[in-house]
N, C-alpha and C positions, 0 to 999 in steps of 0.2 A: 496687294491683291491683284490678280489677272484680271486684266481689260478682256472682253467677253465680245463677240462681235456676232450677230444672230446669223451671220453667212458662211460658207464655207469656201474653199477654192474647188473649182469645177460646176457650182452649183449653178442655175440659168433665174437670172434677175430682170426687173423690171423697173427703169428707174423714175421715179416719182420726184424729183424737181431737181430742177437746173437747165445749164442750155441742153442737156440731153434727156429732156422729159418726154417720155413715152416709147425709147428706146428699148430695146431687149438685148440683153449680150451674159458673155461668161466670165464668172469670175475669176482673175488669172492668179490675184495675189490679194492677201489678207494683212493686213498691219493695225494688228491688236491695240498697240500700244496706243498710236494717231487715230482710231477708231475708224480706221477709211479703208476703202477697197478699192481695187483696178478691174475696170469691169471693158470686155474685152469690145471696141469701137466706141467707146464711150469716152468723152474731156481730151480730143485729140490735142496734142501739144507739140508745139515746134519746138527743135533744140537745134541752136547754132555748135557744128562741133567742127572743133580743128583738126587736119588728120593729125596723128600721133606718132606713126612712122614712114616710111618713106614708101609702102607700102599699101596703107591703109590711105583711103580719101577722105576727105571732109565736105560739109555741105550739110544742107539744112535737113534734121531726120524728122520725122512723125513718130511719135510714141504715145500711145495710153498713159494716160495722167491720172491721180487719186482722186476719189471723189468720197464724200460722208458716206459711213454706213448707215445714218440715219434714211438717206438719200433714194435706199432700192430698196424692195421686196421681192420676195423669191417667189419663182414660179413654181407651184406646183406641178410636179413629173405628170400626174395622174390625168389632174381636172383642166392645167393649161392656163391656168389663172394666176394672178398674184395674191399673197394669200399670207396672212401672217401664221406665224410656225410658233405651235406649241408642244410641250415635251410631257410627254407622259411614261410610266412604269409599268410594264405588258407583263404579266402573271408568269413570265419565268425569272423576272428580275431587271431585265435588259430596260435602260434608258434610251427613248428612242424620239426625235423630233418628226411631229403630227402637222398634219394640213387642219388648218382650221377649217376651211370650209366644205373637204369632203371628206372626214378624219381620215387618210389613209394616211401609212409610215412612210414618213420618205426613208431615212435612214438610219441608223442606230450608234448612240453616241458611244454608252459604256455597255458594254457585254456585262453579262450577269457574274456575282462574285460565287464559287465554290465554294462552299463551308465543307471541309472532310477534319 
């Protein structure tokens, strides 16, 4: 069964514990599997790299590191808050994930099926 993660990539989060508690950033990358996300200025991390060719330099880099999906909640587009996301069925068929606390759609998962 598919690891399910309640975030998407592009969406704008808010994250609720760790050393980056009360930040807000974007998410860049989703890893279903690890249940963690890369959220974008968030678990900055040092990487010693060696150059590789005679070309390229080496030296210490900064990159965005994983953090728990449990870890953020998403911001609603609308209301500007964090807000836990539920999924409801909208009278033409389309599944689509709702703002809990101002029901608006943020987006839509599955488009509606044709029966011809």
């Amino acid at each position: 069964m598919a690891n399910k993660v309640h975030v998407k990539t592009g969406d704008m989060v808010y994250v609720l514990s760790g050393k980056g508690r009360g930040k807000k950033g974007k998410v860049l990358k989703v890893l279903p599997k690890e249940k963690r996300v890369v959220v974008q200025g968030v678990n900055i991390v040092k990487k010693h790299q060696k150059p590789r060719s005679m070309y390229q330099q080496g030296g210490i880099v900064e990159k965005e590191g994983t953090i728990s999906s449990s870890n953020v909640m998403l911001i609603c587009p609308r209301c500007n808050k964090p807000t836990k996301i539920g999924k409801d069925v909208m009278e033409n068929g389309q599944k689509a994930r709702v703002c809990k606390k101002c029901s608006e759609v943020i987006d839509v998962i599955k488009e509606a099926k044709d029966d011809k």
